[in-house]
Structure formats: C-alpha cells, structure tokens
N, C-alpha and C positions, 0 to 999 in steps of 0.2 A: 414379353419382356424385351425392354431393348437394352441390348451391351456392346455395341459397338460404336463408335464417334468417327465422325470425320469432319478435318478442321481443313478450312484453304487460307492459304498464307497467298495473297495476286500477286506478288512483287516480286518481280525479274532485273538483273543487271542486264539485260538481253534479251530482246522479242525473237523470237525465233519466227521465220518464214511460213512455216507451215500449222502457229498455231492459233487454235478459234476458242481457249479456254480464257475467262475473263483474267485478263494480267496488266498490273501497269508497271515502267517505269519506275525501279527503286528510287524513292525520296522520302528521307528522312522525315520529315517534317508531317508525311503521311500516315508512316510507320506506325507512328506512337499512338495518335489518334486513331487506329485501325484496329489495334491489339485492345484498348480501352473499347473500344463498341465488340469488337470480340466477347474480351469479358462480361458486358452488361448482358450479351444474348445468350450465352451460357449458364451466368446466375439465372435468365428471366425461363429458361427454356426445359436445361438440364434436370431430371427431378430423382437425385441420387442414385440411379439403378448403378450396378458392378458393372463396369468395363471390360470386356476383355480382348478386343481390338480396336487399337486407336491409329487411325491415319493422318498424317500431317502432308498435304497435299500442297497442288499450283498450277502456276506458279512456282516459284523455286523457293522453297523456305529457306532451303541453306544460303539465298540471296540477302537472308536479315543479319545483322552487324552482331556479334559476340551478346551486346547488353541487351540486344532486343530478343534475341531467341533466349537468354536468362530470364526474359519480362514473360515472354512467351509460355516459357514452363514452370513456373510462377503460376500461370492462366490453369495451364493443366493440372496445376495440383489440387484444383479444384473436382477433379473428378475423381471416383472412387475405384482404380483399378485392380483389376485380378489381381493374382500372385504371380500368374503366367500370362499377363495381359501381351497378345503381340502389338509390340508400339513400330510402329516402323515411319519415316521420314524421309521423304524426296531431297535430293541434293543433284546440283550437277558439278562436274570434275572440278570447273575453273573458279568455283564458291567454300570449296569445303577446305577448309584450314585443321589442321592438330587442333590448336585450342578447341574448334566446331567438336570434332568430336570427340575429346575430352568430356566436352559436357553435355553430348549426347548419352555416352555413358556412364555420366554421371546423374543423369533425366531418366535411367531404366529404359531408355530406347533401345532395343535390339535388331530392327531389322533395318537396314536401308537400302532405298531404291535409288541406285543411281540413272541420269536420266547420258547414255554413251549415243543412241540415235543410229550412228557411222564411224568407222574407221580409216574411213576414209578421207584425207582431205579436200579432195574434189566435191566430194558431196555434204562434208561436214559447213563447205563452203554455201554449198547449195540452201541447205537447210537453216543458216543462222547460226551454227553453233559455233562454241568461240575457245573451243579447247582440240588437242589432239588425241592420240590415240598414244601415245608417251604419256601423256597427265594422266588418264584413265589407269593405267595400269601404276604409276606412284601412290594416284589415290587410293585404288581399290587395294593396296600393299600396307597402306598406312591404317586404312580400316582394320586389315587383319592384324596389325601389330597389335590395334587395341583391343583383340580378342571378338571383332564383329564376326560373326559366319552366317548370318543371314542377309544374306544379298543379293539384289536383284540387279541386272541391268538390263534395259529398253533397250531397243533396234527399231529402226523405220527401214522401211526396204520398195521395190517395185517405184525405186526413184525416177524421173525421166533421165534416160540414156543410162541408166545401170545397168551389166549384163549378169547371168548369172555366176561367170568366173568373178566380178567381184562383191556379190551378195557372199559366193562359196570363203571367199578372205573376209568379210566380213565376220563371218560363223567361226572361221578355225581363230580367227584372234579373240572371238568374246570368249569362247571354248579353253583360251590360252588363260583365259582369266579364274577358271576355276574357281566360280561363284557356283551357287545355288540353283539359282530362279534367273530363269533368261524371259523376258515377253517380247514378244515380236509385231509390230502392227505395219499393215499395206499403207500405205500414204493414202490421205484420200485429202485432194485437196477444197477446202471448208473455203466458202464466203468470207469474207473480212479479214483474207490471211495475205501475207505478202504475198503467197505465192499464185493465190486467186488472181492478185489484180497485176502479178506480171503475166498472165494468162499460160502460167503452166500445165503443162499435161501430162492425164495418169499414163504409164502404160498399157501396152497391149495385154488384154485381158488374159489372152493362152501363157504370155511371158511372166504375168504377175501367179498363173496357179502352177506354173513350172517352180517359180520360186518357193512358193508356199510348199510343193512336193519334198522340196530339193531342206527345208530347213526340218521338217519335220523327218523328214528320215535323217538327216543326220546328228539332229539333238538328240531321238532317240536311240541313235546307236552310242551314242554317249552317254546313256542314264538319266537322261531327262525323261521322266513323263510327259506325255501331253497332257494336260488335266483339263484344257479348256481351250475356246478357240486359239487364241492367243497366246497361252502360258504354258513353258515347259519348265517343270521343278524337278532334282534328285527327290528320291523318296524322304519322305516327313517335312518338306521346306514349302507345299502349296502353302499360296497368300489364304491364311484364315479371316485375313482380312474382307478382300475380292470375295470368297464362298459365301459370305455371307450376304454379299450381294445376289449373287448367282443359286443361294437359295431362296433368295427371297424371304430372309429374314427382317429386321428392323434393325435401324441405325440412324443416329442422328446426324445433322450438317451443318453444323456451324459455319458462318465469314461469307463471305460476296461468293454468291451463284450455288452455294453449296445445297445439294438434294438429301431428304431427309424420308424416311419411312416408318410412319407411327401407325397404329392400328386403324386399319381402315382409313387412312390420311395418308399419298403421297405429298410433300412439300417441297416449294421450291425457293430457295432466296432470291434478292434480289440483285443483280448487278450492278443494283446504281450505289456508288459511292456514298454520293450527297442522302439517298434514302437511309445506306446502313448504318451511318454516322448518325440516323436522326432516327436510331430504332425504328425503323420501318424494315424489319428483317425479311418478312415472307412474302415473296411477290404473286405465288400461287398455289393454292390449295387445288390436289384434284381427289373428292370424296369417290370413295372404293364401295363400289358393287361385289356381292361375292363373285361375279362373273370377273370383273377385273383384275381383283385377285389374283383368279386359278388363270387366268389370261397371263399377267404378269410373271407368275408360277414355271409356268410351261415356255413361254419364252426365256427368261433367266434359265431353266433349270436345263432345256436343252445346250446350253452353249457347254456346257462341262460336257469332257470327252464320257466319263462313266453314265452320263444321262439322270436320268430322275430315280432316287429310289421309291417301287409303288407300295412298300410299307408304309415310311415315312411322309410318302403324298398322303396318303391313306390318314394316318393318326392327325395328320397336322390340316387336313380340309376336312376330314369323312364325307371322301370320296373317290370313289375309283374311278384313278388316272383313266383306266381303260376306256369308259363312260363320254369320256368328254372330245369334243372339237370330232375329228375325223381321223382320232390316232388310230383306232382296227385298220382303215384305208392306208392310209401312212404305213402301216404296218405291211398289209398284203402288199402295196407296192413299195415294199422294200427299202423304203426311204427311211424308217426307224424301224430299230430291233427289239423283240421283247425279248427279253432273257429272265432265267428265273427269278430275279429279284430288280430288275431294272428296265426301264426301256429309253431308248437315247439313240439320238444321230447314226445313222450307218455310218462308217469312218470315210466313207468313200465318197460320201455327201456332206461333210464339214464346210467344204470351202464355199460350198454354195447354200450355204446353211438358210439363211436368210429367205431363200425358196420356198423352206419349211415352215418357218416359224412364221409368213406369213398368214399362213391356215388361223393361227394360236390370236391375232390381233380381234380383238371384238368377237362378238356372237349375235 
C-alpha cells in the first residue's frame, strides 16, 4: 500500500552554490504551467490510497507567490489524507511571509522544514544564501506564534576554512532555536554546482569526523536523538516522513526529477522541463528483483541509528535478515550489532557507514 507523497516544487528566488537538486529561476510565467502538468500527473498517476505523509519539497516552495501556493493546495486537495497525515513543507527564512503561513495552517500543514544551512555570515556568503541568522530566529518566532511545533532546521558544515570553534556557534545558535528536529549534512561538493566550477574543496577528512564527533555529542546532550545518519529529533518528532524512506516502504513523486516507489517499480521523473509539460513524466523505470529489494532494505534500513528490526524484516520479506549478504561476518567483525530484537551499524562505525553498506549493493 502506498501512503506517502512527495511533491517537488524547482523554483528558487536564489541558486545556492552548493546545489545539484533540479531547480530553476523563479518565473511567473512558468509557475502556472508547472502546477497545471503537476496536476494532470497526479490525476493520471495517483490511484486514491490514504495519505499519511506528505512532502512538499525543492527547490524552495515557499519561493511561490501567495495565489500560487493557494493553486498548489487546491492540487493537494486532491489526495486523500489521514486524519494525522504529517504534511510538512520546505521554506527558507528570506520567502516565508505571515500571509505564507497563515495559509499553511490553514492547508492542515504541520510540520516545516526550514532550509538555515549557517549562521554564519562568512559562510552563509559562501554558500548562496541570502538571509541571516536575525531573520532565522523572527521566522522560526513567527511559526511558533501560529502554533507550528514541528520543525526542522538543516545545517551544512565541513565548509572549506571552517573550524570547529565555529561549527561549535553554529550548533549552540540552532540549539538557541528550540526547534525539534535539527539534520545536519558534510558538504559534498556535486558537478554542476557553483561551487564545483569555482573548484572548491572539501575538508580534511580527520577535521570533517571531528566535526561530525563534536555535533553528535552535543545534540545528544540536548535531547536530540540521533535516529539516523543525519537526523537528530526530541523524542516523538523523527521525520515520519524520511522513515519511510529508510524503511523502504512505498511513496509516490510527483514534479520534475521526483523518485517514486511502487511495488516492485522503482521510478524516476524526468528533469526535462519541455518533457513534463508534455506529459512525458517517467524518465526511468528500474524493475525489482527480490534480491534488489532486500539490497535496497539493508542499505536504507541501516542508515537509522536503532538499525533494522529482524521481526519486521522477517514478516515484511520472510526472511531472515541473518541469512543474507555477509551480516554473520559483519557481525563477528564487529562492524554491526545483533541485539535481541535488532541488528544495526556499531555506533562507532556511522561515519564511515558507507564502508558497510557497500557489502548490501548487488549479489
């Protein structure tokens, strides 16, 4: 059963430096046309299941004009949501206006993710971003006035010439924000990003798992869980969204480049403007072997800090987690823990996660 959506809205008042997600250039004129092939691949695609997590992704949605995000969720009323559907919505600081979110809660939207990156101005500079660390904290004041409590803010970190004294002000000001859900990602600089072809560089590798050290003990001594590579939430606020990525469940993708997972069908959209405007939504089908599946499975399922439950592995493949790839090996060498109802990343081996999960690719 699939009950999850995810919608991509490409349009930024602002490219930022460091990103390779498809986005163009807010223009009106595109807007309207975009939202209209929106809606035709949603009536042609959607096949009434219950909702109960919806993402509105980017791009920056909160880059759409007042009447166009009203057009927008209009589109969405098209789907059948929970009662306790988590709707949540990307915004960044220098887009979100009172009106905006008025009528996000008035759209049943509850959770948003704001996109803060730095606090820094030197590096907010670095980055593209076009707001400061003053608007961040008005915004995220003005959300809580309208009674928002689920909220997320990004971090980028392991910037070139960052040091850890100012990742550490980076952390105690999002901290100062008294949100929810913090995600945190290394910079990794992507092909066709501004910051590719002014040929910048990552840091030094021992500096970037210092950093990674340094955020994870200190979100946790705050009440953040870790739940996932990336993601630290107070308890009851992990993204229900993201888990169901991470368990590899099914969800749809709606709008330019969006990835989609239906039984036995991963899908992927296409990037081209000119194509999605001319219904030409799916640029690639990749049909699922059971082996890619549990491939799929074990890769997603490791990235959550608590690891795979092998009940739940168990009822949802019948078959035992144990059985497959070289987890027993894995396991004597220490690299994943069994525990009695789980087996998952050694904590000590997160950062270099990717070591492991390479085992999990193909068979």
């Amino acid at each position: 059963m699939i009950s999850s959506v995810y919608i991509h809205i490409p349009f930024c008042s602002n490219i930022c430096t460091y990103c390779n997600f498809t986005k163009f250039f807010y223009d009106k004129s595109r807007v309207s046309s975009y939202l209209d092939a929106l809606e035709n691949e949603i009536i042609k695609r959607y096949q009434k299941e219950e909702i109960k997590t919806l993402y509105i992704g980017g791009g920056t949605p909160s880059s759409l004009q007042l009447e166009e995000l009203q057009k927008l969720f209009q589109i969405i009323k098209k789907f059948k949501l929970a009662s306790n559907c988590e709707f949540t919505i990307e915004v960044n600081p220098e887009s979100l206006t009172e009106e905006k979110i008025k009528l996000f809660k008035e759209n049943k939207v509850n959770r948003i993710s704001m996109g803060v990156e730095s606090t820094n101005p030197k590096f907010l500079k670095y980055l593209g971003r076009e707001h400061d660390f003053q608007l961040v904290k008005e915004k995220i004041d003005l959300l809580k006035k309208y009674q928002f409590k689920n909220i997320n803010v990004d971090l980028i970190y392991a910037l070139e010439n960052e040091t850890i004294k100012d990742l550490e002000k980076d952390i105690d000001n999002l901290l100062s924000l008294d949100v929810p859900h913090i995600s945190t990602y290394s910079l990794i600089i992507e092909e066709h990003t501004k910051l590719h072809i002014l040929k910048a560089k990552n840091i030094d590798e021992d500096l970037d798992y210092e950093m990674y050290k340094l955020i994870t003990k200190k979100l946790n001594s705050h009440g953040y869980k870790h739940y996932e590579i990336s993601n630290f939430s107070k308890p009851f606020y992990e993204s229900k969204h993201n888990l169901v990525y991470w368990n590899n469940d099914y969800y749809y993708g709606f709008g330019l480049s969006a990835a989609s997972y239906i039984p036995n069908k991963r899908l992927l959209n296409t990037s081209s403007f000119r194509k999605y405007l001319n219904q030409e939504y799916i640029e690639e089908i990749e049909e699922l072997r059971d082996n890619d599946i549990l491939s799929y499975a074990l890769i997603l399922g490791f990235r959550k800090i608590d690891g795979i439950n092998k009940k739940d592995f168990y009822d949802k493949y019948k078959v035992d987690i144990l059985s497959l790839y070289n987890i027993k090996e894995l396991i004597k060498e220490k690299k994943l823990i069994n525990t009695t109802s789980h087996i998952k990343v050694s904590y000590d081996k997160i950062y270099v996660e990717n070591d492991i999960l390479i085992n999990f690719v193909g068979e």
